[in-house]
C-alpha positions as CSV (number, residue, x, y, z in Angstrom):
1,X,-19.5,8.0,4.3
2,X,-16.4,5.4,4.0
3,X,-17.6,4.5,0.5
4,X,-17.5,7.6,-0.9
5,X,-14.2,8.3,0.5
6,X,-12.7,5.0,-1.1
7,X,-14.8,6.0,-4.3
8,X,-13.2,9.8,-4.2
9,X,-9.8,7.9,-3.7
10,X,-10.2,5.5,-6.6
11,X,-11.5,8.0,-9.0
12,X,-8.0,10.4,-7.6
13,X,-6.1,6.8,-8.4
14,X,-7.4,6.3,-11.9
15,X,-7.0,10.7,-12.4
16,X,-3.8,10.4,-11.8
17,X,-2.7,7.4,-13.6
18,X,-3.7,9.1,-16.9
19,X,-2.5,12.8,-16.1
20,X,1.1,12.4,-18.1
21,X,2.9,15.2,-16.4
22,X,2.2,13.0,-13.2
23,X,3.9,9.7,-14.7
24,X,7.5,10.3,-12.9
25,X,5.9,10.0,-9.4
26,X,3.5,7.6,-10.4
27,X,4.6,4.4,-8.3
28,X,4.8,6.6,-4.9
29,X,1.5,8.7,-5.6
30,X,-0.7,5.5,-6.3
31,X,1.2,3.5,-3.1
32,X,0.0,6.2,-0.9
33,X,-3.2,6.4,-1.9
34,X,-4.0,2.7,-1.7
35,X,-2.4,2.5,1.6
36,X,-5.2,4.9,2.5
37,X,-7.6,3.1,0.8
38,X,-6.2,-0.2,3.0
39,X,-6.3,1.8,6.0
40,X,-9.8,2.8,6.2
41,X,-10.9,-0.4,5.0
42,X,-8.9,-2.4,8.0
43,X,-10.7,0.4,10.5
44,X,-13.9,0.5,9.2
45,X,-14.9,-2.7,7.7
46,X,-13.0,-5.2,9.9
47,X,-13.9,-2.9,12.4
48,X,-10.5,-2.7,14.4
49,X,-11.0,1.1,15.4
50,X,-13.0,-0.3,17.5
51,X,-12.2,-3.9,18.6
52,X,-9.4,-4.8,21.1
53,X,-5.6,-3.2,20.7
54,X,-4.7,-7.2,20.7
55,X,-6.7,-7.7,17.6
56,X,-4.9,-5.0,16.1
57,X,-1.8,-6.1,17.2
58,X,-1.8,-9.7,15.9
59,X,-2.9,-7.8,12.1
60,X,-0.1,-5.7,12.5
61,X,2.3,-8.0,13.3
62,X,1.3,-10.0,9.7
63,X,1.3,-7.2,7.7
64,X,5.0,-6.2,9.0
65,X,5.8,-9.6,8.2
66,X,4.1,-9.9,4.6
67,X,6.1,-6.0,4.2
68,X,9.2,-7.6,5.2
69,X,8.4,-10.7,2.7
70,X,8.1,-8.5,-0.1
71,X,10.6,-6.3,0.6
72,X,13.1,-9.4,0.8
73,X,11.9,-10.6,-2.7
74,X,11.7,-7.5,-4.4
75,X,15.5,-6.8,-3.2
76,X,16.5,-10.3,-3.8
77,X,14.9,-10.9,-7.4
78,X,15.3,-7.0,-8.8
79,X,18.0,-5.0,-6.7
80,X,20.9,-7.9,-6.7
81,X,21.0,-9.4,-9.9
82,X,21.4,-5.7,-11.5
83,X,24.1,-5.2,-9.1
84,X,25.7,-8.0,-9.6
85,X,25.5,-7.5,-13.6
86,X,27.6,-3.9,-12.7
87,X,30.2,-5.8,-11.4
């Protein structure tokens, strides 16, 4: 039953990326949908649903980290150097 969900959400992924009128929201659509895609496969296939609320603590805590990370670098390498080329 998961797989077809993912599949269903891959095939609405690569729908959406070629649907033109859709290209403006592109970036937010497709992050939603593979943070979906990432959820159900951290539930189901590493099988955290079910496993202890330390487990999925710890993989929390590294994916707010690794968010952080890239949120950092993303800011520092493409937000500040076109604010600083305003000035």
């Amino acid at each position: 039953m998961i797989a077809i969900i993912l599949t269903v959400i891959t095939a609405v992924e690569v729908a959406v990326f070629y649907i033109p009128a859709l290209h403006p929201v592109l970036p937010p659509v497709l992050l939603i949908l593979s943070a979906a895609k990432f959820a159900l496969v951290v539930m189901f296939f590493m099988h955290l649903k079910f496993d202890s609320k330390v487990f999925s603590g710890v993989f929390l805590a590294g994916l707010a980290i690794a968010t952080f990370m890239v949120s950092a670098l993303f800011l520092l390498y493409h937000w500040l150097p076109a604010v600083e080329a305003k000035l």
